[in-house]
Backbone as CSV, one residue per row, in Angstrom:
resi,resn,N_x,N_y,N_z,CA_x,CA_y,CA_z,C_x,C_y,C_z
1,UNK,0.839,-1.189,0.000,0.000,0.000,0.000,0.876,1.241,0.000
2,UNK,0.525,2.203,-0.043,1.045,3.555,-0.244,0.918,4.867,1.214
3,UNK,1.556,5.209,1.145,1.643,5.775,2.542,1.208,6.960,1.848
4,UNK,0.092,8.009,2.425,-0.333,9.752,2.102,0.637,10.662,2.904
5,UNK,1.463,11.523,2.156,2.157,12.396,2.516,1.331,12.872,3.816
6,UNK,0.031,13.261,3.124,-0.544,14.550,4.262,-0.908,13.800,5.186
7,UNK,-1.171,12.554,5.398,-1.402,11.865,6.374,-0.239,11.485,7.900
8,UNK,0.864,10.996,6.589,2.027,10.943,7.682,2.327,12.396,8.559
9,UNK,2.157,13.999,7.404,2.754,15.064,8.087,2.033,15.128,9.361
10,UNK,0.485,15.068,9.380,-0.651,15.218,10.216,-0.335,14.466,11.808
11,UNK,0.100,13.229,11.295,0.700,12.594,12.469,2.114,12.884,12.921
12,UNK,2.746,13.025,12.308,3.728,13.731,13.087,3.651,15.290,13.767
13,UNK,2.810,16.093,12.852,2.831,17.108,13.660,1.921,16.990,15.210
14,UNK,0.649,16.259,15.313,0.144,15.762,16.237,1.332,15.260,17.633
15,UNK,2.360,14.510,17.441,3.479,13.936,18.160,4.123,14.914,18.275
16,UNK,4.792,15.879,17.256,5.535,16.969,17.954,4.751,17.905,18.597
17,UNK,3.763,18.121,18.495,3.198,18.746,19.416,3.158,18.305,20.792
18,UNK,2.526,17.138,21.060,2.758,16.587,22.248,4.418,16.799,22.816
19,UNK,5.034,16.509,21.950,6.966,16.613,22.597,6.942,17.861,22.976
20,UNK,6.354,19.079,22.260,7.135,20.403,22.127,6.527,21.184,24.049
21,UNK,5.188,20.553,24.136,4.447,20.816,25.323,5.078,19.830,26.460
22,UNK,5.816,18.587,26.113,6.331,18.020,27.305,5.204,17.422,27.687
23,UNK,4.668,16.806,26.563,3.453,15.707,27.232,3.580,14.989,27.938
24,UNK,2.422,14.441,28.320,2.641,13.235,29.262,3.130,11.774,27.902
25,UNK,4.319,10.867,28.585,4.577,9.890,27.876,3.600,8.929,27.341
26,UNK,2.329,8.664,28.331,1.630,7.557,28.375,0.573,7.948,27.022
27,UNK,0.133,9.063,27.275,-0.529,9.322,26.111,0.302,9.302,24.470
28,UNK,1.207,10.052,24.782,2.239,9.855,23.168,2.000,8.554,22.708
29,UNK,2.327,7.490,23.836,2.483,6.229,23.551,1.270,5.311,22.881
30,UNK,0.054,6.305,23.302,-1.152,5.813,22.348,-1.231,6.341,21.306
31,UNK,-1.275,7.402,21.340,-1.049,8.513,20.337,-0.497,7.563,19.089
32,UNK,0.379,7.221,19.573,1.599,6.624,18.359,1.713,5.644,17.751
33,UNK,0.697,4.672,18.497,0.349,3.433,18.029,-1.228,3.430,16.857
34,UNK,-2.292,4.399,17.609,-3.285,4.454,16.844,-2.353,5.653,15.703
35,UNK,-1.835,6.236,15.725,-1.063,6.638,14.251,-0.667,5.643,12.842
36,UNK,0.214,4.570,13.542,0.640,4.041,13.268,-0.539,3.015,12.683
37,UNK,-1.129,2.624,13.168,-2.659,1.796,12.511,-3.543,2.591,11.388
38,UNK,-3.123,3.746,11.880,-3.993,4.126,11.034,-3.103,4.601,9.613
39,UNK,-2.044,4.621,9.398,-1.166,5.198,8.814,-0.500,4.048,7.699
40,UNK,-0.161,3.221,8.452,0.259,1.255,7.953,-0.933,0.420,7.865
41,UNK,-1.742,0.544,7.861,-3.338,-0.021,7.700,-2.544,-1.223,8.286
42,UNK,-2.288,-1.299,9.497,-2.295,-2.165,10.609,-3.237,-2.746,11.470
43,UNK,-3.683,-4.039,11.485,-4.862,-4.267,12.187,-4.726,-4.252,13.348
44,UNK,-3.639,-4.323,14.252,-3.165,-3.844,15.522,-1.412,-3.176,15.439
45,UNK,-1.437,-2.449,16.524,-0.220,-2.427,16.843,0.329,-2.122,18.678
46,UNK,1.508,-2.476,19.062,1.795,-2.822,20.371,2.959,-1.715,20.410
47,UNK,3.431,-1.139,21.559,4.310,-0.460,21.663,4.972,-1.190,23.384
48,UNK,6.118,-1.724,23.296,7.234,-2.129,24.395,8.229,-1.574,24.361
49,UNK,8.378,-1.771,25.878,9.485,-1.037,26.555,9.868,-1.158,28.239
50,UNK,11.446,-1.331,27.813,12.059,-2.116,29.259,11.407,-1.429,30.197
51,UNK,11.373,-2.291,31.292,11.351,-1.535,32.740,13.102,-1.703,33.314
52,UNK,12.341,-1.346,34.651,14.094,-1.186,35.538,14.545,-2.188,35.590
53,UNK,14.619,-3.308,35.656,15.315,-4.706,35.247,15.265,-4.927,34.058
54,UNK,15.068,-4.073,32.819,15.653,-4.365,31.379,14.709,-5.647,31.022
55,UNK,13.428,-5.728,31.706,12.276,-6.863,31.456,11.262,-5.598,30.322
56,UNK,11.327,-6.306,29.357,9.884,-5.979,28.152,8.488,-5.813,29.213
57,UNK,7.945,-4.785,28.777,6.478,-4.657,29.423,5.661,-3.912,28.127
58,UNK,4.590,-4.017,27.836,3.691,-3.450,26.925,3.027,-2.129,27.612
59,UNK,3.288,-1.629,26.671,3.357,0.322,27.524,1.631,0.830,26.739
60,UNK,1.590,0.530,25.262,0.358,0.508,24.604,0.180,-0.200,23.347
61,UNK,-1.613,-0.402,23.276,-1.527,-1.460,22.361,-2.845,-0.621,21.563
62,UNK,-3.055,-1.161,20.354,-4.579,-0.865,19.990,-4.588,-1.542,18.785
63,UNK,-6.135,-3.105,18.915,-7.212,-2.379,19.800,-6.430,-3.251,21.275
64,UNK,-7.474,-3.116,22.784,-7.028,-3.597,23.196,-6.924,-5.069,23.144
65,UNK,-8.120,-5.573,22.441,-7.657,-7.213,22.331,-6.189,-7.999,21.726
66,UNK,-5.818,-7.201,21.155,-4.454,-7.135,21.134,-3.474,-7.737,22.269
67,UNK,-3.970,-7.475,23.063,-2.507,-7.277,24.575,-2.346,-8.651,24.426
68,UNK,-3.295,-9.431,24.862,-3.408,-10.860,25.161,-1.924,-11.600,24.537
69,UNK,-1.962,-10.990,22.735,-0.482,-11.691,22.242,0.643,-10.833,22.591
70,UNK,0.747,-9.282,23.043,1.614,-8.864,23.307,2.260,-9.634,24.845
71,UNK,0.915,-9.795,25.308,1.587,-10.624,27.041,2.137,-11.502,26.630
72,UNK,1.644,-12.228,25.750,2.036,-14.022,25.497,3.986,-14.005,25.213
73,UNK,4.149,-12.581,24.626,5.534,-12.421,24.289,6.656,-12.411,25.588
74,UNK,5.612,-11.589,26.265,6.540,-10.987,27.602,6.678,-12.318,28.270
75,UNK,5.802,-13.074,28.625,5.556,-14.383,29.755,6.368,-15.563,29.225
76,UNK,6.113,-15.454,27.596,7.314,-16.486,27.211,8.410,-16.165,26.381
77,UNK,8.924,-14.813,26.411,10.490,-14.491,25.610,10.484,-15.292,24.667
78,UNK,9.342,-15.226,23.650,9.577,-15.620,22.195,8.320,-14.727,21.727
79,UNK,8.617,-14.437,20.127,8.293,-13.530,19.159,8.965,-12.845,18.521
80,UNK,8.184,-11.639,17.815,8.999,-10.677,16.582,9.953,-9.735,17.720
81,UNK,8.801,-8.855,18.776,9.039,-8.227,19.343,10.378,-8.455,20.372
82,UNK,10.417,-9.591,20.861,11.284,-10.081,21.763,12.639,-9.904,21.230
83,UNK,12.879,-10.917,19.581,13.951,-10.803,18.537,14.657,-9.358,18.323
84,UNK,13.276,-8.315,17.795,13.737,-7.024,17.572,14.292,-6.755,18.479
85,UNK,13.950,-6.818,19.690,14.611,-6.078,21.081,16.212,-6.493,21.590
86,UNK,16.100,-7.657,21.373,17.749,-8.402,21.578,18.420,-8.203,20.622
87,UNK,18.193,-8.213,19.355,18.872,-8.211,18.189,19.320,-6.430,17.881
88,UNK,18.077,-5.397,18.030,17.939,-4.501,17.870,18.125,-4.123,16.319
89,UNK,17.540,-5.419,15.567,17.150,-5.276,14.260,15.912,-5.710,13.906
90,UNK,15.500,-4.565,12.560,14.169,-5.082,12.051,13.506,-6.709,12.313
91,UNK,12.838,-6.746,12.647,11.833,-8.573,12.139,10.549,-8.376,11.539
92,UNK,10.770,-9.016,10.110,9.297,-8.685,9.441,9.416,-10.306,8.820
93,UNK,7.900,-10.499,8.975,7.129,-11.670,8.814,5.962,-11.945,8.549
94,UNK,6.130,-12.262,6.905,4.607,-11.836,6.292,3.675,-12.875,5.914
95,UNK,3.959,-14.122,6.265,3.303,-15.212,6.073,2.774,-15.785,7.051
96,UNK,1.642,-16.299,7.469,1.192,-17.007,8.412,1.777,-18.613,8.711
97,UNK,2.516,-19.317,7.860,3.576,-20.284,7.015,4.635,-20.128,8.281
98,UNK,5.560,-18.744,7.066,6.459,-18.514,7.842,6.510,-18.006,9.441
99,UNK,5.606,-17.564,9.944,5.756,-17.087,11.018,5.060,-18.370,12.695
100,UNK,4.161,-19.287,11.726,4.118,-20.695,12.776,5.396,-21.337,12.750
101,UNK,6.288,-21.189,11.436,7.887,-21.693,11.282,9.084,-20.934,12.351
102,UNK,8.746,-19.569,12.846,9.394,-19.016,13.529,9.205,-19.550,14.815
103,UNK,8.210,-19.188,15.178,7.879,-19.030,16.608,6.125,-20.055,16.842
104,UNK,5.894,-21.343,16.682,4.949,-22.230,16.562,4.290,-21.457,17.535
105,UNK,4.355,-21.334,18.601,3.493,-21.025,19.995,2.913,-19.352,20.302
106,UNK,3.429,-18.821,19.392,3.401,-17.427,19.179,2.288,-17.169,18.168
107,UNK,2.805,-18.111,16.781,2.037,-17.856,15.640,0.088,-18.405,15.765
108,UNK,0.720,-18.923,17.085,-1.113,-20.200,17.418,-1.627,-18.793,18.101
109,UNK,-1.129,-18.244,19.163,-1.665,-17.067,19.962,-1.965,-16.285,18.968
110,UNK,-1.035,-15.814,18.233,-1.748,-14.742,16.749,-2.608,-14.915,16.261
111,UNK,-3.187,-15.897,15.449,-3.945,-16.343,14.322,-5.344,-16.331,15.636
112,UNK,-5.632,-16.944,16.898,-6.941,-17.062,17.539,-7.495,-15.417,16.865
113,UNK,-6.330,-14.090,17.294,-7.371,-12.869,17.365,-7.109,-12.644,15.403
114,UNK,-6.265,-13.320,14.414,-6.456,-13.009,13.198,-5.223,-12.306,12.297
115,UNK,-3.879,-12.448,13.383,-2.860,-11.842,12.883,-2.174,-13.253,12.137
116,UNK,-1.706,-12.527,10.936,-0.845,-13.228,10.031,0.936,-13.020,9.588
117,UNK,0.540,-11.861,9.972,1.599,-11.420,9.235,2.009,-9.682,10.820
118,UNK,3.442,-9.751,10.629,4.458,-8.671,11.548,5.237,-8.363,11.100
119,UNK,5.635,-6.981,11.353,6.879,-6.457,11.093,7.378,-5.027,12.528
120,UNK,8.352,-6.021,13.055,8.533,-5.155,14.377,10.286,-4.054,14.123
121,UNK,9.812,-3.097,14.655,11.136,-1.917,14.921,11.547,-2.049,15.749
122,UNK,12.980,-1.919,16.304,13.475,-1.216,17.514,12.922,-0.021,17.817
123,UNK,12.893,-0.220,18.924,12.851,1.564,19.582,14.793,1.860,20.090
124,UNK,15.493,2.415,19.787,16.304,3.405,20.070,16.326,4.526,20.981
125,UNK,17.290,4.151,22.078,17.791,5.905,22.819,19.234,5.594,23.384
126,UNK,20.004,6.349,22.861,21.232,7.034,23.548,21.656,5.985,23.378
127,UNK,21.715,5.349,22.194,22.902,3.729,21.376,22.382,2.676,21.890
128,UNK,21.087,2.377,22.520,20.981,1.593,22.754,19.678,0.734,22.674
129,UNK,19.088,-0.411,22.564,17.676,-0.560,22.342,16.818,-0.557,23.421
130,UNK,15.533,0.159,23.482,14.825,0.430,25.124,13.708,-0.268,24.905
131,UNK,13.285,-1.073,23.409,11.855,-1.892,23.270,11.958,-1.929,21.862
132,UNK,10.554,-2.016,21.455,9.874,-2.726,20.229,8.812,-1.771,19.635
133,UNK,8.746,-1.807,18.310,7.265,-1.355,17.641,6.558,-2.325,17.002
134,UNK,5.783,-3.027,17.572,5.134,-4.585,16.806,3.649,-3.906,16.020
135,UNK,4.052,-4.269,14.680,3.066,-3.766,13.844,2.235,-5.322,13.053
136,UNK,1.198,-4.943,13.373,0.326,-6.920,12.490,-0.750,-6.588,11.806
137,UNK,-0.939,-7.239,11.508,-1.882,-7.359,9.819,-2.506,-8.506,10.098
138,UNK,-3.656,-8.905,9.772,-4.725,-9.668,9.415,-4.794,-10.159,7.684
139,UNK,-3.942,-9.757,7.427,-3.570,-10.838,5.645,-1.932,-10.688,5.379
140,UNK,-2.237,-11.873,4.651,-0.635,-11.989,4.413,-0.280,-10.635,3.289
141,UNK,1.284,-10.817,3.291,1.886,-9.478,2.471,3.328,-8.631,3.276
142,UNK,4.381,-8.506,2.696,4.907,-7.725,3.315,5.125,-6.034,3.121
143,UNK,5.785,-5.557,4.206,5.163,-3.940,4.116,6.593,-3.493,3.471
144,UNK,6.477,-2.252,2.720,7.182,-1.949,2.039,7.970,-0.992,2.817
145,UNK,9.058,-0.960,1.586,10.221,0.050,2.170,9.532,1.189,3.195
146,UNK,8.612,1.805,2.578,8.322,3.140,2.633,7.840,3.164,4.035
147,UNK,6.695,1.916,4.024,5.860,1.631,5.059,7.338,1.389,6.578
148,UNK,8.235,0.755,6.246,9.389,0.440,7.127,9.722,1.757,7.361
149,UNK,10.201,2.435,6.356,10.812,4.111,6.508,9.869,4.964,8.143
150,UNK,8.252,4.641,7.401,7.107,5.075,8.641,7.488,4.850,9.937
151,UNK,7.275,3.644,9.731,7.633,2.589,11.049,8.564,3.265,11.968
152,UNK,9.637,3.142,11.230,11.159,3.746,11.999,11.111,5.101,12.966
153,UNK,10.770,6.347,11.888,10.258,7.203,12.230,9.285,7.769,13.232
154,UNK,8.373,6.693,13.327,7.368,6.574,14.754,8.243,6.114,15.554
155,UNK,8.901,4.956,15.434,9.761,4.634,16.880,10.186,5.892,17.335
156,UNK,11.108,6.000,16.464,12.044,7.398,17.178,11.438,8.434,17.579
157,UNK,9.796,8.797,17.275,9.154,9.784,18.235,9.007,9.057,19.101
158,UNK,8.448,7.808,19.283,8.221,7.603,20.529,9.314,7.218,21.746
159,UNK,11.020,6.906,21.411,11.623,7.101,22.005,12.105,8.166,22.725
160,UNK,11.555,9.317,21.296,11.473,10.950,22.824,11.225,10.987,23.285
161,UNK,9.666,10.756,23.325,8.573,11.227,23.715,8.524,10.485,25.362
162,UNK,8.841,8.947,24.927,8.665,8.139,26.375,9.821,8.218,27.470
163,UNK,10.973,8.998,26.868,12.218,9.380,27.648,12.072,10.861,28.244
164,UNK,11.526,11.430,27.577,11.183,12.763,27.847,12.305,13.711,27.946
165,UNK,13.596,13.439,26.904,14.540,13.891,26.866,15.159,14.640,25.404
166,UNK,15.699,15.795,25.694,15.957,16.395,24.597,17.208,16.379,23.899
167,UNK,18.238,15.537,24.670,19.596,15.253,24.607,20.014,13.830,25.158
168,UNK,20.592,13.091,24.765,21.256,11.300,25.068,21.260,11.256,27.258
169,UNK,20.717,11.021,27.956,21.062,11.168,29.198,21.906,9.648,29.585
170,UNK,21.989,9.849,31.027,22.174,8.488,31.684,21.373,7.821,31.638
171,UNK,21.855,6.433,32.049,21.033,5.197,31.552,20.050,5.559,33.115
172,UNK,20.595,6.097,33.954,19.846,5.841,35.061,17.958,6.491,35.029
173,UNK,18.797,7.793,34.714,17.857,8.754,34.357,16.666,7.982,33.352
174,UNK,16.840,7.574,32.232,15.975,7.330,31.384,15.288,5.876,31.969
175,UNK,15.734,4.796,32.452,15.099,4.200,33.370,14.125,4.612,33.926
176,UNK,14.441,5.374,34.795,13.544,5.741,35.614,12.274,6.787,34.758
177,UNK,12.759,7.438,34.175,11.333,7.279,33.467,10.267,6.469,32.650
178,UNK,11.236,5.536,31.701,10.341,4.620,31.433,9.275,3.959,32.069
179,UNK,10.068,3.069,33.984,9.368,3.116,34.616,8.247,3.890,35.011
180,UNK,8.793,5.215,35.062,7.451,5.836,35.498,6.220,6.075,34.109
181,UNK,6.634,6.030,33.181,5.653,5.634,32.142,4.544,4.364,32.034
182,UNK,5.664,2.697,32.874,4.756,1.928,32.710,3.932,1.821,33.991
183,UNK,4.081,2.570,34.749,3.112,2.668,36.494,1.918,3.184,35.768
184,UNK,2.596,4.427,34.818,1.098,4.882,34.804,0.137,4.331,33.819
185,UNK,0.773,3.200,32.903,-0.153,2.707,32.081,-0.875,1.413,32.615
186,UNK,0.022,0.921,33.910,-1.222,0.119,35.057,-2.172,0.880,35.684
187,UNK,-2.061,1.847,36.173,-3.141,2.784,36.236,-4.245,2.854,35.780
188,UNK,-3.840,3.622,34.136,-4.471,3.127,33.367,-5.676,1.904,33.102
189,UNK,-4.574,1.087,32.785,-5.516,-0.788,32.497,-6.852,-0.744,33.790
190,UNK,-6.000,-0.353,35.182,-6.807,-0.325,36.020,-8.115,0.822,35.876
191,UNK,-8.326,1.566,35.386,-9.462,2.496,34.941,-10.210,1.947,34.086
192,UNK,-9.476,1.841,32.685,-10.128,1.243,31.647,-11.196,0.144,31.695
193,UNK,-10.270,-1.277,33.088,-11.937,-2.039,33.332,-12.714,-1.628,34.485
194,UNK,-12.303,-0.615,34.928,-13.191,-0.491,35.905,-14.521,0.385,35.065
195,UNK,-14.064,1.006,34.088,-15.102,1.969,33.482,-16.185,1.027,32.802
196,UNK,-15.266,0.127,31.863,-15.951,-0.609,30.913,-16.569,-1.854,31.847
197,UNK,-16.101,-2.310,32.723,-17.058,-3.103,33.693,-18.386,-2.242,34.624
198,UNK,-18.111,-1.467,34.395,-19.528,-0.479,35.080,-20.442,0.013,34.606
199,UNK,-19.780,0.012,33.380,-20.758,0.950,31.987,-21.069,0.045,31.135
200,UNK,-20.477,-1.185,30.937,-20.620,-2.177,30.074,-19.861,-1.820,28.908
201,UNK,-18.889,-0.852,28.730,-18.417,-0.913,27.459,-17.072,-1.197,26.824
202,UNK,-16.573,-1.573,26.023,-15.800,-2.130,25.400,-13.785,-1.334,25.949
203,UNK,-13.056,-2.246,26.680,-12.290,-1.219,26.874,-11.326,0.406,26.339
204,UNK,-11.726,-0.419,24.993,-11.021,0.774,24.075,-12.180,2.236,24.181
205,UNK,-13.781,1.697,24.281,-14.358,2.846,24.866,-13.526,3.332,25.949
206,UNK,-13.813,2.728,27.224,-13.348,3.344,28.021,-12.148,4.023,27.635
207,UNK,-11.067,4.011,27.348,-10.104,4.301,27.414,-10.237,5.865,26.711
208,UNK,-10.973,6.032,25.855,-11.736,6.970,24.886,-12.231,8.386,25.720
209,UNK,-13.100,7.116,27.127,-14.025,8.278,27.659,-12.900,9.145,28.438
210,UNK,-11.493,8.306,28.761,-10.576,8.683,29.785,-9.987,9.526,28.922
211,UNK,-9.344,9.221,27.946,-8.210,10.265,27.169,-9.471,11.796,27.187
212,UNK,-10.266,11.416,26.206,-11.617,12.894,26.302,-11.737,13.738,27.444
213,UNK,-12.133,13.067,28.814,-11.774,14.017,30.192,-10.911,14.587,30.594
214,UNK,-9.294,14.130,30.100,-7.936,14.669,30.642,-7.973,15.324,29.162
215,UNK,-8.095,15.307,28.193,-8.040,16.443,27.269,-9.199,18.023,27.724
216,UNK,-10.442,17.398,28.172,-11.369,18.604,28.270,-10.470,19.496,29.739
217,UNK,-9.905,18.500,30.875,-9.786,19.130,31.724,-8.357,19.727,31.979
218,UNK,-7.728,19.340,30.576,-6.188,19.481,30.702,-5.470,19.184,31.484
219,UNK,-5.929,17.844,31.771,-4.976,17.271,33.184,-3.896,15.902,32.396
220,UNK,-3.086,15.219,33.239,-2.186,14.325,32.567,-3.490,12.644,32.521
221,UNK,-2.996,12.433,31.848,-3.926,11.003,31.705,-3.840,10.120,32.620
222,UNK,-2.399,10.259,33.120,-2.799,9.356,34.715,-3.075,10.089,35.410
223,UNK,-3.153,11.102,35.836,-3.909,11.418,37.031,-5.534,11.608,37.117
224,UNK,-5.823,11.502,36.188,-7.695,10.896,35.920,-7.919,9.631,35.775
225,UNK,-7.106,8.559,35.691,-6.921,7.568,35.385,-7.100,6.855,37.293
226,UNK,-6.268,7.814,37.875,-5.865,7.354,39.125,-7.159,7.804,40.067
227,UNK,-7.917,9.076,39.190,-9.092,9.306,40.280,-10.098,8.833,39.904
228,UNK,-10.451,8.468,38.363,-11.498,7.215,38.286,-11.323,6.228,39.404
229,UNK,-9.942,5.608,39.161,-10.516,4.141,40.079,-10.707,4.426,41.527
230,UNK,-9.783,5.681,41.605,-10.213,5.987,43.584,-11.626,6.389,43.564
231,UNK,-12.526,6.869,43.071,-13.960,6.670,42.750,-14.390,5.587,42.689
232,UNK,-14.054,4.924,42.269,-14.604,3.783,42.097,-14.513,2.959,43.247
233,UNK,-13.766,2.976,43.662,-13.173,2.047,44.662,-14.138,3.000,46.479
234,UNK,-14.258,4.109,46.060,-15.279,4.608,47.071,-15.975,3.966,47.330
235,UNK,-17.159,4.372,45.994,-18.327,4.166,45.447,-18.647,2.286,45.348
236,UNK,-17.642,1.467,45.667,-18.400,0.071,45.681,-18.763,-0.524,46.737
């Protein structure tokens, strides 16, 4: 497929905006994935990234039914994502064939929600690899240069964006934010079913109704995230 100029500019300027204001990470990190889906006509995509023991954690995914194979990666250190991250080279895999040939136990978890076909990025900061961009498709095919060129390019916003740094720091430093990126996307998870278990609706609603309130009220996404569930947790 063909990537739209005005489409890609649109999304990037969307991301630098968020950088230029010093967004909150957690949101970029959705931000960047529904870009990226929508941009790579991706039927999902996952965004990972170490915590403080240099362990893979899934920071954002969309939709969320998704996670289920992003966990399956983390719990058993096999997949695209896992490869990209150790290797800190491309893995693209466009056959449903080839990719039960890679990873049998991976490719069975894929195919239940309809993925066939991956092609995962490094994420990059300060020389070194900090995660993954796992991009999947629901038909076979591989993605083209251009579509890879995309790809790349989103990583590397989102390695700003989730470091929150404007220059290479210490390893310590950037740690510790990552971490504090993936606290707040448990947070998060933790809102999301509490909303969609109360309201009955689908978590990616929820997640919808949450991003919409911290945009109307200009607050950071975890910290509405964190007073939903303390509401909630009143209120039962």
């Amino acid at each position: 497929m063909s990537v739209r100029a005005d489409a890609v500019a649109a999304a990037v300027n969307d991301i630098a905006q968020v950088l230029a204001r010093r967004g909150e990470p957690l949101d970029l990190a959705h931000r960047l994935v529904e870009h990226c889906a929508d941009l790579l006509s991706a039927s999902a995509v996952g965004l990972f990234v170490e915590d403080a023991d240099q362990e893979l954690q899934v920071l954002a995914c969309t939709p969320t039914d998704v996670r289920v194979v992003e966990l399956f990666q983390v719990r058993t250190l096999q997949g695209p994502c896992i490869e990209a991250y150790r290797t800190g080279q491309v893995v693209s895999v466009d056959t449903a064939t080839a990719l039960a040939a890679r990873w049998p136990e991976f490719a069975a978890q894929a195919a239940q929600v309809g993925i066939v076909a991956v092609h995962t990025v490094p994420v990059h900061s300060g020389g070194r690899t900090i995660g993954a961009l796992n991009l999947f498709r629901d038909h076979e095919g591989a993605f083209s240069a251009v579509e890879s060129d995309v790809a790349h390019a989103m990583a590397s916003f989102g390695a700003v964006g989730i470091t929150q740094l404007e220059h290479v720091a210490e390893g310590a430093r950037v740690q510790a934010q990552l971490q504090e990126a993936l606290d707040s996307r448990i947070v998060l998870e933790q809102a999301k079913g509490a909303l969609a278990q109360r309201y009955r609706v689908h978590p990616d609603d929820a997640f919808q109704r949450l991003r919409a309130r911290a945009r109307a009220e200009r607050r950071r996404l975890r910290d509405v995230a964190q007073e939903v569930v303390d509401e909630l947790v009143r209120t039962a």
